[in-house]
C-alpha positions in Angstrom: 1.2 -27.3 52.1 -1.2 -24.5 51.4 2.3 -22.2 50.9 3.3 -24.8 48.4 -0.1 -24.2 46.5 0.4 -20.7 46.7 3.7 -20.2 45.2 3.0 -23.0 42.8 -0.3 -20.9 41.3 2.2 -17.7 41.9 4.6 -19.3 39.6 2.3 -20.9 37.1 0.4 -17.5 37.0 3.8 -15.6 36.4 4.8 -18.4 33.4 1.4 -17.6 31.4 2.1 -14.1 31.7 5.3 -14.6 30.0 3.8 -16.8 27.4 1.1 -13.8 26.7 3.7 -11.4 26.4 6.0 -13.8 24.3 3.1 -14.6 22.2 2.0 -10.7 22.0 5.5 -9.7 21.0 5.9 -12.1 18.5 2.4 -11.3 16.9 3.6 -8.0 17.1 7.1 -8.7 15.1 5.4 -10.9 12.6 3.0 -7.3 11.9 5.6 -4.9 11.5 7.5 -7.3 9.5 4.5 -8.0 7.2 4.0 -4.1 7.0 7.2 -3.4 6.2 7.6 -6.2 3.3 4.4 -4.9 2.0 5.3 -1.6 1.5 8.6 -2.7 -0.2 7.4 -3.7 -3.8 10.0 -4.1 -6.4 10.5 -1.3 -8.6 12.3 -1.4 -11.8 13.6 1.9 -13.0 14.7 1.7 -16.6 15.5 5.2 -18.7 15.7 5.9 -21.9 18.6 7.7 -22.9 17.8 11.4 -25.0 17.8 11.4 -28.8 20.0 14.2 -30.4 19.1 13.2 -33.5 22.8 13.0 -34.8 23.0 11.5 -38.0 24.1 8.1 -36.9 22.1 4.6 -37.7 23.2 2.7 -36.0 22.8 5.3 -33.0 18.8 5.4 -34.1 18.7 1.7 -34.2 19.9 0.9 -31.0 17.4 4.2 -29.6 14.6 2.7 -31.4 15.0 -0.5 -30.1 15.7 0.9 -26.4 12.6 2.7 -26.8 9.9 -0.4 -28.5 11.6 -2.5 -25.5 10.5 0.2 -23.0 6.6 0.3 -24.2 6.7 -3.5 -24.6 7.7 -4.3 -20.5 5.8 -1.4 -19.2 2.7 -2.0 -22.0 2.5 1.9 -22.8 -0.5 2.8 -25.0 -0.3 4.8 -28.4 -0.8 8.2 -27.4 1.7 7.9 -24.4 4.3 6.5 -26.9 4.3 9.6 -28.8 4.4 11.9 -25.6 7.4 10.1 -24.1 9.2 9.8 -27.6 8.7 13.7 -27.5 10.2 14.1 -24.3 13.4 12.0 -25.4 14.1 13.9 -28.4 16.8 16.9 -27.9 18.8 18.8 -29.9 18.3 18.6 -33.6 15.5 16.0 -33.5 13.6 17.7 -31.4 13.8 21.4 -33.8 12.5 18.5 -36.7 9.8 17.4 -34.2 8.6 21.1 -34.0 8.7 21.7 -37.6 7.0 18.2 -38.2 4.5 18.1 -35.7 1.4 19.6 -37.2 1.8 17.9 -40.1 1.9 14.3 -38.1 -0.2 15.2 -35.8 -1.5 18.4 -34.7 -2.5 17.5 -30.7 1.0 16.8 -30.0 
């Protein structure tokens, strides 16, 4: 009978040292899986495409308005608006922006 005690404490001992490790590994999944979704934020790229500054309204329109619906979503302050219009603007617009520029504003 003692045998029977012995294997039965054997066996019992052996089942909560499954349910440890069970329970550790799952504790452990459930942390790299929190880690991971943690680090994974949503980002949102959206670019502005270049001016050229071709004479074209409807082309400026459609810029303009890609441009006020950038600041709006990403909530762009004044003096950053300016800086990243400058960096958009190639070609032609951006020779008017050179001439223009200390006359509009002489720190940009």
């Amino acid at each position: 009978m003692y045998d029977n005690l012995g294997s039965k404490n054997k066996i019992e001992n052996k089942q909560d040292s499954y349910k440890k490790v069970r329970k550790r590994n799952n504790h452990e999944i459930k942390k790299k899986l929190k880690l991971k979704y943690k680090k994974e934020k949503p980002t949102y790229k959206v670019d502005i495409p270049d001016f050229l500054g071709k004479l074209e309204p409807n082309a400026f329109e459609d810029w303009l308005t890609a441009i006020e619906d950038y600041f709006d979503w990403f909530a762009v302050s004044e003096d950053r608006k300016v800086r990243y219009v400058r960096m958009k603007l190639k070609g032609h617009a951006r020779a008017w922006w050179g001439e223009c520029r200390g006359t509009i504003a002489p720190n940009t």
